[in-house]
C-alpha positions as CSV (number, residue, x, y, z in Angstrom):
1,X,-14.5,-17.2,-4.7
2,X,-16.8,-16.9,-8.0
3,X,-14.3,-14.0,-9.0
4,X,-10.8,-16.3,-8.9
5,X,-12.9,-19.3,-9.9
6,X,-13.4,-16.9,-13.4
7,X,-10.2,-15.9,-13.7
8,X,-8.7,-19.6,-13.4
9,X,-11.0,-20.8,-16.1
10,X,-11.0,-18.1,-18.4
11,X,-8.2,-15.6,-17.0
12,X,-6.1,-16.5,-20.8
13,X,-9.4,-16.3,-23.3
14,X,-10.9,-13.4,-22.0
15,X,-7.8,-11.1,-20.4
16,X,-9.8,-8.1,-20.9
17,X,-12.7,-8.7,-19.0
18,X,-10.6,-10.3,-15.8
19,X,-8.6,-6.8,-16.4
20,X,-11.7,-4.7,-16.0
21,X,-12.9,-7.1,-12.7
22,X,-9.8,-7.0,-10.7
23,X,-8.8,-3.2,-11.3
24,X,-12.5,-2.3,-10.2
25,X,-12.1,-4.5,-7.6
26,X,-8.7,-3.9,-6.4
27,X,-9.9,0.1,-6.8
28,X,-12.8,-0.5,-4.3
29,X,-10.6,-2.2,-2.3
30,X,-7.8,0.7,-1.7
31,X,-10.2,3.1,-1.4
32,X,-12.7,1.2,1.0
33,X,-9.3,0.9,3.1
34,X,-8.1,4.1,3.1
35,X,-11.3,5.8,4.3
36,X,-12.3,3.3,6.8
37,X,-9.2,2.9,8.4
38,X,-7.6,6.6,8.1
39,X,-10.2,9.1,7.3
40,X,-13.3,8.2,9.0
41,X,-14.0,8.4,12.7
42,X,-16.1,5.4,14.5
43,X,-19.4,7.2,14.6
44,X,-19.9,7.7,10.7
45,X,-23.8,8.3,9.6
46,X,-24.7,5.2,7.9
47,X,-25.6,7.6,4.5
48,X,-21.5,8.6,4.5
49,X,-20.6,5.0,4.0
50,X,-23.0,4.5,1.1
51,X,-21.7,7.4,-0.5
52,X,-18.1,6.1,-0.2
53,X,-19.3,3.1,-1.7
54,X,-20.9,4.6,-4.7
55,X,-17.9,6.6,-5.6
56,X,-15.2,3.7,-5.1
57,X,-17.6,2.1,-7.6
58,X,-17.9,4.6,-10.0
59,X,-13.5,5.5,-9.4
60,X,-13.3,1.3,-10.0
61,X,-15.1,1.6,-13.0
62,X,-12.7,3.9,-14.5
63,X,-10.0,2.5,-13.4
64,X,-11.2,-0.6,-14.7
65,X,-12.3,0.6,-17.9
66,X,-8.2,1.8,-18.7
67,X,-6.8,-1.2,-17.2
68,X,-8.9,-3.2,-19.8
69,X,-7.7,-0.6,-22.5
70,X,-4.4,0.1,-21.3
71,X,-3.3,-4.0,-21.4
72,X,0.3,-3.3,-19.8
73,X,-1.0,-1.0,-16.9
74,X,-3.9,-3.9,-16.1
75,X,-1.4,-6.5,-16.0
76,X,0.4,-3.9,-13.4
77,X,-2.7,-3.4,-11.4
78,X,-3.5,-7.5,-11.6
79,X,0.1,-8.4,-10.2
80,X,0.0,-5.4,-7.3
């Protein structure tokens, strides 16, 4: 809520910033999803989950990082 509360106030002054948020956030997102619901079996150690965390961070990041760079392909990510 904090997130789409930013981007409705300042979405328009500060494009590259809301760029960098939603790609690392829809990058987490996907890949969060994918291993949870397709890779991973029920009875995961708890230190396998934090290290799919920590990667999907740092993978956000990036993807973040060229979505706030790359303007056209962060408009892309925003609207998917």
């Amino acid at each position: 809520m904090v997130v789409g509360a930013f981007s409705l106030v300042l979405g328009r002054k500060l494009i590259k910033p809301t760029l960098f948020i939603f790609g690392t956030l829809a990058t987490v997102a996907v890949i969060l999803f994918l291993f949870y619901v397709l890779i991973l079996p029920n009875d995961v150690k708890k230190w396998v989950g934090w290290v799919i965390l920590s990667v999907s961070v740092i993978l956000g990041c990036i993807v973040g990082f060229f979505a706030a760079k790359l303007v056209r392909i962060g408009v892309f990510i925003l609207g998917v």
